[in-house]
C-alpha positions as CSV (number, residue, x, y, z in Angstrom):
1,X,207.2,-86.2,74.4
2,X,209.9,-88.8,75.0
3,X,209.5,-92.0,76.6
4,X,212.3,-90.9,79.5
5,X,209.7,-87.6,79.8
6,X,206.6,-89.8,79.8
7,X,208.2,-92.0,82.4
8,X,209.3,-89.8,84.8
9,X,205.5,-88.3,84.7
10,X,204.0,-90.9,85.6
11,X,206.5,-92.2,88.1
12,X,205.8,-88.7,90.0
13,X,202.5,-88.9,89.8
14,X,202.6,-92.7,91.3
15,X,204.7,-91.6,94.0
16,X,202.3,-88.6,95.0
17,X,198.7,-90.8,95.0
18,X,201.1,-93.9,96.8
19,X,202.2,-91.6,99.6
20,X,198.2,-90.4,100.3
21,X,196.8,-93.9,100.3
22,X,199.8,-95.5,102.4
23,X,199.4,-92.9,105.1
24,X,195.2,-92.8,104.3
25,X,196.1,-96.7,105.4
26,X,198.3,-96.3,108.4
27,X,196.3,-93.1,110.0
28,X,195.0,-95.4,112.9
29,X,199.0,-96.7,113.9
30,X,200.0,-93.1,113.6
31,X,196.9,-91.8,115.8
32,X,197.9,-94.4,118.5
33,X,201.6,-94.1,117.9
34,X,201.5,-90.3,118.4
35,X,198.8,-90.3,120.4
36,X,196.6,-87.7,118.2
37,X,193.3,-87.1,118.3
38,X,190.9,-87.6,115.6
39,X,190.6,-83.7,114.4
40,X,194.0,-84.2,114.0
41,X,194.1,-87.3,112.3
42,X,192.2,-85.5,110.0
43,X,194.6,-82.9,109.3
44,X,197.5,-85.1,108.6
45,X,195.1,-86.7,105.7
46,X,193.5,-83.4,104.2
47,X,196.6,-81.2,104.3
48,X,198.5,-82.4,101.3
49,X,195.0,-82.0,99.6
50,X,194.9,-78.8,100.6
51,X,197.9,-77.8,99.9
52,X,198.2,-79.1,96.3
53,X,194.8,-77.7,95.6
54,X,195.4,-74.2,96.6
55,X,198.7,-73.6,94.9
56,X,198.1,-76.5,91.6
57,X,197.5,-73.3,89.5
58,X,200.1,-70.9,91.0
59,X,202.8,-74.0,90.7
60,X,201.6,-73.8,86.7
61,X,202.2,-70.5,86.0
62,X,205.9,-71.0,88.0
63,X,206.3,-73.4,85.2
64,X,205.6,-71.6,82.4
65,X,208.1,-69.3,84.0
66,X,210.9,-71.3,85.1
67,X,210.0,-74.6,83.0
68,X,208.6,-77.4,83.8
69,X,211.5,-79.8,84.3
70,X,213.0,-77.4,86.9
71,X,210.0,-77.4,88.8
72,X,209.5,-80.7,88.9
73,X,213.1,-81.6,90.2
74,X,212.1,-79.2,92.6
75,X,208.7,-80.6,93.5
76,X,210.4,-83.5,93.4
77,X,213.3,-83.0,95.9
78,X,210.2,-80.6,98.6
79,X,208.3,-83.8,98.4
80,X,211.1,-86.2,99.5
81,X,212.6,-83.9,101.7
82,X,209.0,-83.5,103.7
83,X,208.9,-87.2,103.7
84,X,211.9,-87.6,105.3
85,X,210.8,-85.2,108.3
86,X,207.4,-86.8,108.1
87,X,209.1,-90.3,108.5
88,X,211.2,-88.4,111.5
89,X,208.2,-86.2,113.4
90,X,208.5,-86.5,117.2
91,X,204.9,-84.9,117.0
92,X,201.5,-84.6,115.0
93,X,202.1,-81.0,114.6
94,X,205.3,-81.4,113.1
95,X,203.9,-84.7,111.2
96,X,201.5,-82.2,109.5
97,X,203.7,-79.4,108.9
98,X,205.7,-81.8,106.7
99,X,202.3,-83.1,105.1
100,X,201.7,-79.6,103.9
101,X,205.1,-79.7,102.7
102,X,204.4,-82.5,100.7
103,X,201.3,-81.2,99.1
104,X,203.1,-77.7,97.6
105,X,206.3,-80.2,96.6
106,X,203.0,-82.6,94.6
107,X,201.9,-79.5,93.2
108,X,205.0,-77.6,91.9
109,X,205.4,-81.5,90.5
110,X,202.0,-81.3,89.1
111,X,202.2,-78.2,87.3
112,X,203.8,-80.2,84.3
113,X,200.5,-82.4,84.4
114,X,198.9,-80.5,81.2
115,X,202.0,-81.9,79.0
116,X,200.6,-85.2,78.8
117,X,196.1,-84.1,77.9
């Protein structure tokens, strides 16, 4: 693997664990800033998780299809978009819509994650 390869790995993989524990951090200003209630507080933490769990090992088979650097541009680009309508949300329901989003963009990312074992 190159260096540019390996870099670009790892600089995804920072982004993905940087977003859980900055909003893992800021739950409390969200939940009075929105107004949400705890169970949904919740929610807006777990769903990502969920999210990249359930489709981790669909997302790697999409990359043995399609290749791994396609899918990760579009992990990728899913990730950033939901961000940006996370960053946006007038509401928690929409906040965790995007949080979802985020967690199928970290997984079609992560499907490339057995390059580097």
């Amino acid at each position: 693997m190159r260096p540019r390869e390996l870099a670009a790995l790892l600089l995804g993989s920072a982004l993905i664990s940087l977003d859980g524990t900055a909003v893992t951090v800021a739950l409390p200003a969200i939940g009075r800033g929105l107004e949400v209630p705890f169970s949904r507080l919740q929610w807006i933490g777990n769903a990502p998780l969920l999210m990249l769990a359930a489709l981790l090992l669909p997302a790697g088979a999409l990359a043995d299809r399609y290749g791994r650097a396609r899918l990760m541009r579009i992990g990728l680009l899913a990730f950033g978009g939901a961000s940006i309508v996370g960053a946006i949300a007038p509401s928690d329901l929409v906040l965790i819509a995007a949080r979802c989003l985020q967690g199928a963009g970290a997984a079609l990312r992560g499907g490339d994650v057995h390059i580097i074992m």
